[in-house]
MDAnalysis code that builds the backbone (N, CA, C; Angstrom):
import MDAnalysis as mda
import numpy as np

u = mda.Universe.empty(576, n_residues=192, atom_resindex=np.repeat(np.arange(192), 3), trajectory=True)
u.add_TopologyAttr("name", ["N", "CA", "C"] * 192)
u.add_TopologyAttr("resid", np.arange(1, 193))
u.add_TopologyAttr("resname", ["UNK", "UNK", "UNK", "UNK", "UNK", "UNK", "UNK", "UNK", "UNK", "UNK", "UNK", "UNK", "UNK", "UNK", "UNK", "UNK", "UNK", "UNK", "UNK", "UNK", "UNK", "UNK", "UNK", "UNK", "UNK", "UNK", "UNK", "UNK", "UNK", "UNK", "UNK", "UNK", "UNK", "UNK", "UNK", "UNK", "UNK", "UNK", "UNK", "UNK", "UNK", "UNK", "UNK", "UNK", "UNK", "UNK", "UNK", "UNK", "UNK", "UNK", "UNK", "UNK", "UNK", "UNK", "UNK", "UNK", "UNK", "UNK", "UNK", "UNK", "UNK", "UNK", "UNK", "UNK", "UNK", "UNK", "UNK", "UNK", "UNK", "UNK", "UNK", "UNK", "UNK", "UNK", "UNK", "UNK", "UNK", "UNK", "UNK", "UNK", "UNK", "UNK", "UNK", "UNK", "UNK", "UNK", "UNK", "UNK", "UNK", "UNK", "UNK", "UNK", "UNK", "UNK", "UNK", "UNK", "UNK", "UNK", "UNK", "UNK", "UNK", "UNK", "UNK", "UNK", "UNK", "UNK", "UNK", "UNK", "UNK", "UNK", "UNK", "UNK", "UNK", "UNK", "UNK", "UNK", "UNK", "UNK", "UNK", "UNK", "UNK", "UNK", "UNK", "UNK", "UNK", "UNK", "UNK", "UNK", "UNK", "UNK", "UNK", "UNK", "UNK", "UNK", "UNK", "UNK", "UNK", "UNK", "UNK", "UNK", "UNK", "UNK", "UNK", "UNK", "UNK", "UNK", "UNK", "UNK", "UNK", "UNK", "UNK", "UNK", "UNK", "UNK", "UNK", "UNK", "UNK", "UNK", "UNK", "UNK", "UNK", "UNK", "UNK", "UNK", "UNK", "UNK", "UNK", "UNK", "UNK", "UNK", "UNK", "UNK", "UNK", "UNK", "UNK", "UNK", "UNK", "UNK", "UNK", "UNK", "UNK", "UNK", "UNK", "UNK", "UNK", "UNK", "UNK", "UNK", "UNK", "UNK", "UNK", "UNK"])
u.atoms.positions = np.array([
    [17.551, -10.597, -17.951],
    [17.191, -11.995, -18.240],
    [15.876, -12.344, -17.553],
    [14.840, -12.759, -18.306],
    [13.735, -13.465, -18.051],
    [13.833, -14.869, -16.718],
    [12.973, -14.737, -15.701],
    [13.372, -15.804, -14.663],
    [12.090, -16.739, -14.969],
    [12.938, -18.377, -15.076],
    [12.150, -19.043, -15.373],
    [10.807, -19.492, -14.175],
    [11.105, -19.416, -13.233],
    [10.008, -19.512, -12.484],
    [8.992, -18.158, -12.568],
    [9.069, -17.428, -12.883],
    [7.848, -15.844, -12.861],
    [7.321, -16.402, -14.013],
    [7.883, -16.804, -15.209],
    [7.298, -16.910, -16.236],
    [6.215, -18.493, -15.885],
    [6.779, -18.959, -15.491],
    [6.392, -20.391, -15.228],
    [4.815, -19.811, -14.358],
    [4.993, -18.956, -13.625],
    [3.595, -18.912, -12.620],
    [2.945, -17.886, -13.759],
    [3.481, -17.003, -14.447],
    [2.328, -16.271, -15.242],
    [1.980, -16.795, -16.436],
    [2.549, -17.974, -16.900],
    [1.357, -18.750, -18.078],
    [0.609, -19.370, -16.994],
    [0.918, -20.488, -16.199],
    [-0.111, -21.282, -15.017],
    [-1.306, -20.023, -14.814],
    [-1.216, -18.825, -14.085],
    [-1.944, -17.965, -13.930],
    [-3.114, -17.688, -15.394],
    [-2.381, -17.415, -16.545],
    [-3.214, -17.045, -17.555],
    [-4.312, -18.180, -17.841],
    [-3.572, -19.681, -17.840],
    [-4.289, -20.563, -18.176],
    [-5.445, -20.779, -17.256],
    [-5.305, -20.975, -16.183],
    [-5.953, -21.061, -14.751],
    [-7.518, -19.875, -15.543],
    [-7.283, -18.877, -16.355],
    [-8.420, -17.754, -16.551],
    [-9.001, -18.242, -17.997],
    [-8.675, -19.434, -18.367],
    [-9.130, -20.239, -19.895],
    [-10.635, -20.661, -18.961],
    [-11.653, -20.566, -19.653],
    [-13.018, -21.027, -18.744],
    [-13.140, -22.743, -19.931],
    [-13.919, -23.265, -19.821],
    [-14.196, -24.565, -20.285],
    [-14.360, -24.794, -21.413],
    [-15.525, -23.758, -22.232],
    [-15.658, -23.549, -23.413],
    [-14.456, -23.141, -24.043],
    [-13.929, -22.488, -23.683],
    [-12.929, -21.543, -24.362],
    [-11.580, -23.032, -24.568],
    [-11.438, -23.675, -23.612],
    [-10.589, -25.027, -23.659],
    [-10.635, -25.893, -24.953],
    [-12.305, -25.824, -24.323],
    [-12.560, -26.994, -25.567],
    [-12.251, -26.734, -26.787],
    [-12.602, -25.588, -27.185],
    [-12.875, -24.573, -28.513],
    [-11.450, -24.949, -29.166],
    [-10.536, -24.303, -27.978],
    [-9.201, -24.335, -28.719],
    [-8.171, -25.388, -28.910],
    [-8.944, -26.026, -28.050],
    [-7.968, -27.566, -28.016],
    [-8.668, -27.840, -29.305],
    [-9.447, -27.807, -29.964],
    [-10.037, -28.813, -30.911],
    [-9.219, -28.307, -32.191],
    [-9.580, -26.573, -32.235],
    [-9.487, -25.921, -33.047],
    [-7.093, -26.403, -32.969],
    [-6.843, -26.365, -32.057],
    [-5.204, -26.999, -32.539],
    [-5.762, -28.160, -32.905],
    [-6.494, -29.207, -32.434],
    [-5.957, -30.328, -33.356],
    [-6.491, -30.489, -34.414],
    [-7.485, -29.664, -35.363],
    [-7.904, -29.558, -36.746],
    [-6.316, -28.898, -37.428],
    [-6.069, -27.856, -36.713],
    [-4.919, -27.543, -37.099],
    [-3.573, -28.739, -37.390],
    [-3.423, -29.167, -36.263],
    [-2.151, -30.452, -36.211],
    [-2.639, -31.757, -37.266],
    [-3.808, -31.752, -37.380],
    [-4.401, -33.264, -38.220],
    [-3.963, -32.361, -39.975],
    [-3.915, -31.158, -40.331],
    [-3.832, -30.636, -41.629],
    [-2.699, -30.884, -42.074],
    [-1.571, -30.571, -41.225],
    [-0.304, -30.893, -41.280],
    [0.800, -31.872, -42.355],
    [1.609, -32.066, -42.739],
    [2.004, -32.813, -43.775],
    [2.920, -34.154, -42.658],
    [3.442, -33.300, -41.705],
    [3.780, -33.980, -40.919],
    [3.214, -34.890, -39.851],
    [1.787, -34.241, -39.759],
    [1.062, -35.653, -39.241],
    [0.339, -36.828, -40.012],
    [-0.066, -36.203, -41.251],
    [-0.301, -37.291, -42.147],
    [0.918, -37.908, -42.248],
    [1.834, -37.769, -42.501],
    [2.648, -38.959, -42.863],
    [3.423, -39.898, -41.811],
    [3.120, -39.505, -40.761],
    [3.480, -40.011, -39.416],
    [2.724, -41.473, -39.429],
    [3.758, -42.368, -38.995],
    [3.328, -43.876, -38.874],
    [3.102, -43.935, -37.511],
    [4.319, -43.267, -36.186],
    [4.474, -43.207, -34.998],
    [4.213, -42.217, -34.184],
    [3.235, -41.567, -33.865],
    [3.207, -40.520, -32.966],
    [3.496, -40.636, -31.727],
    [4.258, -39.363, -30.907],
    [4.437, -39.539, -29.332],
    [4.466, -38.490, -29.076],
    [3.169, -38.588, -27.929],
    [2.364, -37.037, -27.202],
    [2.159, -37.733, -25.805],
    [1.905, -36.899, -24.902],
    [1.724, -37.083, -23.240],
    [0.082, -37.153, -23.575],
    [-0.544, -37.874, -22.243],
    [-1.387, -37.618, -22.024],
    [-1.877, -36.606, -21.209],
    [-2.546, -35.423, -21.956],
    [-2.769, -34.218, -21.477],
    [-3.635, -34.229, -19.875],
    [-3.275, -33.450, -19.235],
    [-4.256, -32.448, -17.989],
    [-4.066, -31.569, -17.806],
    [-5.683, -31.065, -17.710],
    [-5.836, -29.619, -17.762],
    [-4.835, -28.774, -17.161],
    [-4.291, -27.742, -17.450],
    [-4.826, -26.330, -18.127],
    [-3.894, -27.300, -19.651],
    [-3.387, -28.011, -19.975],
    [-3.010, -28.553, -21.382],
    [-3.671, -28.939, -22.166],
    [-3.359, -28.691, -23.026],
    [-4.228, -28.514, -24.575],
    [-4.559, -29.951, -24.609],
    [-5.708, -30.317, -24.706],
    [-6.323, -31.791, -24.374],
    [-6.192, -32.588, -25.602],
    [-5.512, -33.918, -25.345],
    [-3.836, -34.388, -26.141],
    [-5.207, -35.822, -26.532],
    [-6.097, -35.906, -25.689],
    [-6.729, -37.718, -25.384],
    [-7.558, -37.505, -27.334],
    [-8.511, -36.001, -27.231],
    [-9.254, -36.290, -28.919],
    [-8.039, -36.388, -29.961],
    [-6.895, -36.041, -29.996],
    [-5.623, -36.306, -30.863],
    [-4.789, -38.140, -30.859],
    [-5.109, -38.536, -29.466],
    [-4.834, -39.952, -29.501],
    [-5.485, -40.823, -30.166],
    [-7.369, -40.146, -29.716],
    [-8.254, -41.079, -30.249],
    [-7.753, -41.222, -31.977],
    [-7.798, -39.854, -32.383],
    [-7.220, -39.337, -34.135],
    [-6.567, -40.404, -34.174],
    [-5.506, -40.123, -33.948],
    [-4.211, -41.446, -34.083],
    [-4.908, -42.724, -34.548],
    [-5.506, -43.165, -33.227],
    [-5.773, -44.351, -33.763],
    [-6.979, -45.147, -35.016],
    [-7.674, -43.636, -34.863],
    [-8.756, -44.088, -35.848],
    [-8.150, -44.168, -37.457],
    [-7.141, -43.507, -37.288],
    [-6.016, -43.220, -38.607],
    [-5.089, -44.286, -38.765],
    [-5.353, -45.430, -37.928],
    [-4.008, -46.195, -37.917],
    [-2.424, -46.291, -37.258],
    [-2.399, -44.733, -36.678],
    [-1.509, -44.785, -36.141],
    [-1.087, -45.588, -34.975],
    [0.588, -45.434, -34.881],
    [0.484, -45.915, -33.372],
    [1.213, -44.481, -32.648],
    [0.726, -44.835, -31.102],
    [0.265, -43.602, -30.446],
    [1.139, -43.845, -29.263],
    [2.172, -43.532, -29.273],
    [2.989, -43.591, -28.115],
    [2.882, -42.602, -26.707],
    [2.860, -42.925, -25.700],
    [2.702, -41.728, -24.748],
    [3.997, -41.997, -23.979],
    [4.319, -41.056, -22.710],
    [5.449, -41.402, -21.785],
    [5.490, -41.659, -20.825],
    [6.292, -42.486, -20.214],
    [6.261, -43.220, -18.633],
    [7.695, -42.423, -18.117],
    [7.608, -41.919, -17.241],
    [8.456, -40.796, -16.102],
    [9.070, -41.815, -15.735],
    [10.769, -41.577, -15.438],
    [11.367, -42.323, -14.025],
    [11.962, -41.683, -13.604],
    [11.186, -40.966, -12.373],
    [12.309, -40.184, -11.998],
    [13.519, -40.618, -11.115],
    [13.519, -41.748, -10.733],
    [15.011, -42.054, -9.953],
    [15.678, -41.938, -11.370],
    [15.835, -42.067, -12.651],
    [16.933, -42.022, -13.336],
    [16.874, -40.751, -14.363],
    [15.300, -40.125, -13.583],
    [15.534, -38.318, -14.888],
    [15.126, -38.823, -16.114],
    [14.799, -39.833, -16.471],
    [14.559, -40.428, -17.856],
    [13.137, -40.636, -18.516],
    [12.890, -40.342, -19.458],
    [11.579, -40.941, -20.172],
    [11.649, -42.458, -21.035],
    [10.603, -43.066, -21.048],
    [10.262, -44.379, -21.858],
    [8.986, -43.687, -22.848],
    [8.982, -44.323, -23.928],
    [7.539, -44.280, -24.525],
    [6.948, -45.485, -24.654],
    [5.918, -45.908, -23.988],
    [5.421, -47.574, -24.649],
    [3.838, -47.330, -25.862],
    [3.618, -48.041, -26.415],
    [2.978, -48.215, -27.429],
    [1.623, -48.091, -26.869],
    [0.496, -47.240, -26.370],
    [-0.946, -47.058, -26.078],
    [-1.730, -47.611, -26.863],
    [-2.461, -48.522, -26.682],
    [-3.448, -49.498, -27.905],
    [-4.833, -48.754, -26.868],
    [-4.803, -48.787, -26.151],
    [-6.523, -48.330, -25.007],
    [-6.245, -47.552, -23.757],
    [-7.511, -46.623, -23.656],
    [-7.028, -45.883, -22.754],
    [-7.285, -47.082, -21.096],
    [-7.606, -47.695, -21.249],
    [-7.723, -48.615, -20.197],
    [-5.805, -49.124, -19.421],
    [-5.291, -49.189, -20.892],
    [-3.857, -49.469, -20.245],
    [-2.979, -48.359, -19.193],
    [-3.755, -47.258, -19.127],
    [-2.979, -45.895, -18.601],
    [-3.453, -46.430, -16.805],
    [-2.703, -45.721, -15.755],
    [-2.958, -45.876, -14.642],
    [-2.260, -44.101, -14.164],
    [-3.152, -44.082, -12.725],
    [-3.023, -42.295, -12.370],
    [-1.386, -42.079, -11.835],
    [-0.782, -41.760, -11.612],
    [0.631, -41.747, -10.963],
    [0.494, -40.650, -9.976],
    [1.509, -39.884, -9.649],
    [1.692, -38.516, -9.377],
    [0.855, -37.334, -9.692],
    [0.332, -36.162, -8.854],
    [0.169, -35.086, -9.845],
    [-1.557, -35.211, -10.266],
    [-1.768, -36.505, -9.983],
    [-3.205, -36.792, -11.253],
    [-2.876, -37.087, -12.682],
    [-1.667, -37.345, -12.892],
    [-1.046, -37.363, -14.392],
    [-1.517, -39.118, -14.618],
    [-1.790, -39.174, -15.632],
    [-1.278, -40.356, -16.246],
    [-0.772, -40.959, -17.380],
    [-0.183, -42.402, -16.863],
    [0.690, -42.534, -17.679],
    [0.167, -43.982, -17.906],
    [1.133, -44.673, -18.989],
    [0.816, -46.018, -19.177],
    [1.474, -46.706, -18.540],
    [0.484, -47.948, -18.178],
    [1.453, -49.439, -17.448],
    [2.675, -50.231, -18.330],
    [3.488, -50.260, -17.793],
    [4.955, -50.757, -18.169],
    [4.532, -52.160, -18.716],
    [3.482, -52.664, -17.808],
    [3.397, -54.346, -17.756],
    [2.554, -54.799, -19.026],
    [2.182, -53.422, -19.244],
    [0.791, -54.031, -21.093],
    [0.810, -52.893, -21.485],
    [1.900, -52.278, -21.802],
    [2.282, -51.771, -22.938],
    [3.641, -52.058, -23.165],
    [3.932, -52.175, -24.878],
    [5.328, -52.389, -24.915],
    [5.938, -50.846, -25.417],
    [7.335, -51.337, -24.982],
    [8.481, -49.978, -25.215],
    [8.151, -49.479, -27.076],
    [8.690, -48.167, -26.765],
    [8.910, -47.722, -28.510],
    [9.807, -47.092, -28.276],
    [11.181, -47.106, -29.492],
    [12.226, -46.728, -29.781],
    [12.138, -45.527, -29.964],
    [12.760, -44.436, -29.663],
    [12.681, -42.954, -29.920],
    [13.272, -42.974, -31.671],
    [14.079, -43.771, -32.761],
    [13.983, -44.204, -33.456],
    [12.831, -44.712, -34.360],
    [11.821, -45.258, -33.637],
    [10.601, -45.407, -34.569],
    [9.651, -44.477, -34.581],
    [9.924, -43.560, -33.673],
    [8.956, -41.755, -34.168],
    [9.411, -41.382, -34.769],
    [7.996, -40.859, -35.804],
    [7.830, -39.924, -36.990],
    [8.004, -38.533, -36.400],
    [6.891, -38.342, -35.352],
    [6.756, -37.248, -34.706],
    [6.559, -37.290, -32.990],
    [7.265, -36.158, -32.750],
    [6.802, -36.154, -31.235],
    [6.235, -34.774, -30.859],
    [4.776, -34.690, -30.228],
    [4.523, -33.520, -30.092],
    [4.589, -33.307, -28.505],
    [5.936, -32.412, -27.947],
    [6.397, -31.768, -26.884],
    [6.333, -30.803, -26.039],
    [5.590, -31.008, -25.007],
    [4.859, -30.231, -23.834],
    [5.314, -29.181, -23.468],
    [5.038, -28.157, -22.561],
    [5.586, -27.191, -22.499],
    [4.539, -26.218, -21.481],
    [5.196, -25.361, -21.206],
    [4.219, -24.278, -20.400],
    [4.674, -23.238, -21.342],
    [5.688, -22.871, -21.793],
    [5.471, -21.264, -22.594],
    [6.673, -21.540, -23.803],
    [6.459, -21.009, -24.852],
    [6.913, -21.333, -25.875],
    [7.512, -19.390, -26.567],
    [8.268, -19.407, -27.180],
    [9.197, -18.655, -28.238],
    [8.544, -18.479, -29.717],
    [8.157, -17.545, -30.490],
    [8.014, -18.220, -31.622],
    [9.199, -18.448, -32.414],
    [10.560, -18.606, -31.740],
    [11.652, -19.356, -32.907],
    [11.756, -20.857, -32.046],
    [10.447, -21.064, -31.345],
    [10.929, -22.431, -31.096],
    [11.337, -22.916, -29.948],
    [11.678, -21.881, -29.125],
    [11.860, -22.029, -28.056],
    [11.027, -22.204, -26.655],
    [11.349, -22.894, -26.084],
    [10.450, -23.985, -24.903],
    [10.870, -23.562, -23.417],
    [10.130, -23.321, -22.398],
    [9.964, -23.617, -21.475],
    [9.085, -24.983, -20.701],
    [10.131, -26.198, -20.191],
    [9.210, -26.953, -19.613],
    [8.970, -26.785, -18.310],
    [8.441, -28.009, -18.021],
    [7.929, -27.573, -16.575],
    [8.588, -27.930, -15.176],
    [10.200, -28.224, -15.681],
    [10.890, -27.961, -14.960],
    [11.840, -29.331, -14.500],
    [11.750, -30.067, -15.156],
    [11.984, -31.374, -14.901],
    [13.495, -31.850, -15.621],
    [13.545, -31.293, -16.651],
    [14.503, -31.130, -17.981],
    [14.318, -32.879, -18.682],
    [13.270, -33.876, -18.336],
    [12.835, -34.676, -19.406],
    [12.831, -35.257, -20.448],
    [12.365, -34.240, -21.595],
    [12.095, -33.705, -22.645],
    [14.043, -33.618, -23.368],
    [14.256, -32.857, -22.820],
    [15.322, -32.349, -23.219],
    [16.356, -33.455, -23.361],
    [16.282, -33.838, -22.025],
    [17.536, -35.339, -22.192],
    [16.485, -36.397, -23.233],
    [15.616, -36.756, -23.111],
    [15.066, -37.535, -24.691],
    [15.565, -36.821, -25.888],
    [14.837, -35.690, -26.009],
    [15.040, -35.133, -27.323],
    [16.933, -35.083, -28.179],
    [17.508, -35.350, -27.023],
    [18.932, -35.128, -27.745],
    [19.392, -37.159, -28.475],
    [19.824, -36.351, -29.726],
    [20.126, -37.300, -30.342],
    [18.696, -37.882, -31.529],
    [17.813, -37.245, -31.367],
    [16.394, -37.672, -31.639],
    [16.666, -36.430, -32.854],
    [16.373, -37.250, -34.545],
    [16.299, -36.716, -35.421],
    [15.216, -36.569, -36.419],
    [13.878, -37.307, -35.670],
    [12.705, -36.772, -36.329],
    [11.788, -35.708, -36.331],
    [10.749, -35.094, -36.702],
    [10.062, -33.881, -36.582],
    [9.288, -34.138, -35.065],
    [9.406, -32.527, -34.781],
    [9.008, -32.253, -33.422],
    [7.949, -30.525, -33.665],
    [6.902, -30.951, -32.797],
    [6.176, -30.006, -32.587],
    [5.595, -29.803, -31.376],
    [4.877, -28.443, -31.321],
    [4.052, -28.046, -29.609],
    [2.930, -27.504, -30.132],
    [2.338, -28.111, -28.999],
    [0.577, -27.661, -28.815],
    [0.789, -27.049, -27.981],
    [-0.104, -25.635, -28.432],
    [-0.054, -24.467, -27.369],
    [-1.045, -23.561, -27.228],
    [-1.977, -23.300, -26.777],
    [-2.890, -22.032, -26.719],
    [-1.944, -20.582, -27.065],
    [-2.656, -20.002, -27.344],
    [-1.938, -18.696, -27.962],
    [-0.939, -17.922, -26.700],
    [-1.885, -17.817, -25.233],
    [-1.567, -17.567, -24.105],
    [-0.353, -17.941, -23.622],
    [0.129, -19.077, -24.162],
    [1.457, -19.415, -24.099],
    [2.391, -19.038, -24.848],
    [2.371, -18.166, -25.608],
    [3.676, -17.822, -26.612],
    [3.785, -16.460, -25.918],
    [5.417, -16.306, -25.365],
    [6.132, -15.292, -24.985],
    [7.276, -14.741, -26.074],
    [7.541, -13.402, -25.834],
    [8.308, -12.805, -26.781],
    [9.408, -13.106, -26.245],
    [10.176, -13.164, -25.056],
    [11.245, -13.699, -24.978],
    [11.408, -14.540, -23.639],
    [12.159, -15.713, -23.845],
    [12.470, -16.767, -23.058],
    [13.569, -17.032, -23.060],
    [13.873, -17.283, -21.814],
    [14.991, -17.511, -21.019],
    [15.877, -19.101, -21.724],
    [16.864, -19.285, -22.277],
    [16.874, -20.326, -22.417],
    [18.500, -20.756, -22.284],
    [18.742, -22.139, -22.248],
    [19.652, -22.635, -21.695],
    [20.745, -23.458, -22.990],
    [21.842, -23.407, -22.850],
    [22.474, -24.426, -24.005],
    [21.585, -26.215, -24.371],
    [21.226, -26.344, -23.034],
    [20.470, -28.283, -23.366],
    [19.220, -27.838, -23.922],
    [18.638, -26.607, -23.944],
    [17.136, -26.109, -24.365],
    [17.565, -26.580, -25.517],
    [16.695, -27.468, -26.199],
    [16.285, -27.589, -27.910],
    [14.916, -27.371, -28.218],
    [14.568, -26.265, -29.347],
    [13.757, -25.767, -29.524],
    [12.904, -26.859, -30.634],
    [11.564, -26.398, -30.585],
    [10.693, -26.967, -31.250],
    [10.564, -27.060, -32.932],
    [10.182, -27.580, -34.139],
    [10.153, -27.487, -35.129],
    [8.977, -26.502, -35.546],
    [7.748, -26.836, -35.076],
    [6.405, -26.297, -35.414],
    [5.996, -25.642, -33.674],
    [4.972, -24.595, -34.038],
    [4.128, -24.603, -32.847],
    [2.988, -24.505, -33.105],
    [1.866, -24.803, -33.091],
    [0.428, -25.526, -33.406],
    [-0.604, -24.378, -32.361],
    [-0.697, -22.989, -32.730],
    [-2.418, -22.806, -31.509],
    [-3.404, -22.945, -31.897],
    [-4.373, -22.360, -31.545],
    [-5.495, -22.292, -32.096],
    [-5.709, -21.701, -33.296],
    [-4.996, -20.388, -33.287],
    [-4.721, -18.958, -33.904],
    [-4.405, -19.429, -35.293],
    [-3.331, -20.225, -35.181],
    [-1.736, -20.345, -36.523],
    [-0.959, -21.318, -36.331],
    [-0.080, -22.050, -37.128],
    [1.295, -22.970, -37.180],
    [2.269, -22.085, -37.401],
    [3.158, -21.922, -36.657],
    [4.028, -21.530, -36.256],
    [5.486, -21.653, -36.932],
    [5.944, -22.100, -37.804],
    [7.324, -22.358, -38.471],
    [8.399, -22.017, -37.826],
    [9.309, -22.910, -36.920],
    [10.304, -22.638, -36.111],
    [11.916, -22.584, -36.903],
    [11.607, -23.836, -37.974],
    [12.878, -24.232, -38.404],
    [12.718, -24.432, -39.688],
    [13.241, -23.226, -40.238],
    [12.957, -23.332, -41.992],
    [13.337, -25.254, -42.532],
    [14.907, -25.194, -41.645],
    [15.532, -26.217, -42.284],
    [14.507, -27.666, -42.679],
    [13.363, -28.144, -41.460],
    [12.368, -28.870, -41.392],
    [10.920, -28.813, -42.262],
    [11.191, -27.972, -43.025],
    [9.958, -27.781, -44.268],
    [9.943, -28.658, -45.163],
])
């Protein structure tokens, strides 16, 4: 059995050897990829994190969003209760730094969004399966949102992140799509 922490330090490691150009290149080159999609065109609601580096840089996909009309949900952490919120991102001005250097949006001017009113949620990750399967980053997050949540789900991933086999757990729910630079990924016939 694959141990989730070795794997966890040898994508961090690989990414850590992505130089700047090579970032940019491929972050863009996924989101030409993710904007082709049938599932992001028809998306009214998107909900993605706001990316930091070594992550596939999530902010030119928000801007997308909105120049498209969308609305662009990101997530607010709590960790006294293990739980995620999504509130509604109208400007990047509403985000503030938290933890980590991460940020997230202010509770106080942004409003909540129903995991119900996403079309799509595209779901973070450090190393990915190509049947779909996810490694996060350790928090289990993701996972307690995602249950019960019956709309399309995808991951942005540099190629560097797809492992042949991953360790995974009964609460692990795997991804629909995976998005690199490279290719789209087809996880779940059933979601075509």
């Amino acid at each position: 059995m694959v141990n989730k922490q070795i794997v966890r330090r040898q994508i961090k490691e690989k990414l850590s050897m992505l130089n700047k150009l090579s970032y940019e290149q491929h972050s863009f080159q996924i989101a030409r990829q993710l904007f082709s999609l049938k599932e992001w065109k028809e998306a009214r609601t998107v909900a993605v994190t706001v990316s930091n580096v070594p992550e596939v840089d999530t902010w030119q996909i928000i801007r997308q969003g909105w120049l498209e009309g969308k609305e662009m949900a990101v997530p607010k952490c709590l960790p006294a209760e293990k739980k995620l919120t999504f509130q509604l991102l109208s400007s990047f001005a509403e985000l503030e730094k938290v933890y980590f250097g991460l940020y997230e949006p202010r509770i106080e001017s942004t409003p909540p969004v129903d995991r119900s009113q996403m079309d799509l949620i595209l779901v973070p990750g450090l190393a990915f399966s190509r049947s779909g399967g996810r490694l996060g980053f350790g928090g289990g997050y993701y996972d307690r949102f995602l249950t019960g949540y019956s709309g399309r789900t995808a991951a942005l991933a540099f190629s560097e992140q797809l492992i042949a086999e991953l360790p995974t757990e009964p609460h692990d729910l795997p991804v629909q799509r995976i998005i690199t630079e490279q290719e789209v990924i087809v996880c779940d016939s059933a979601s075509t």
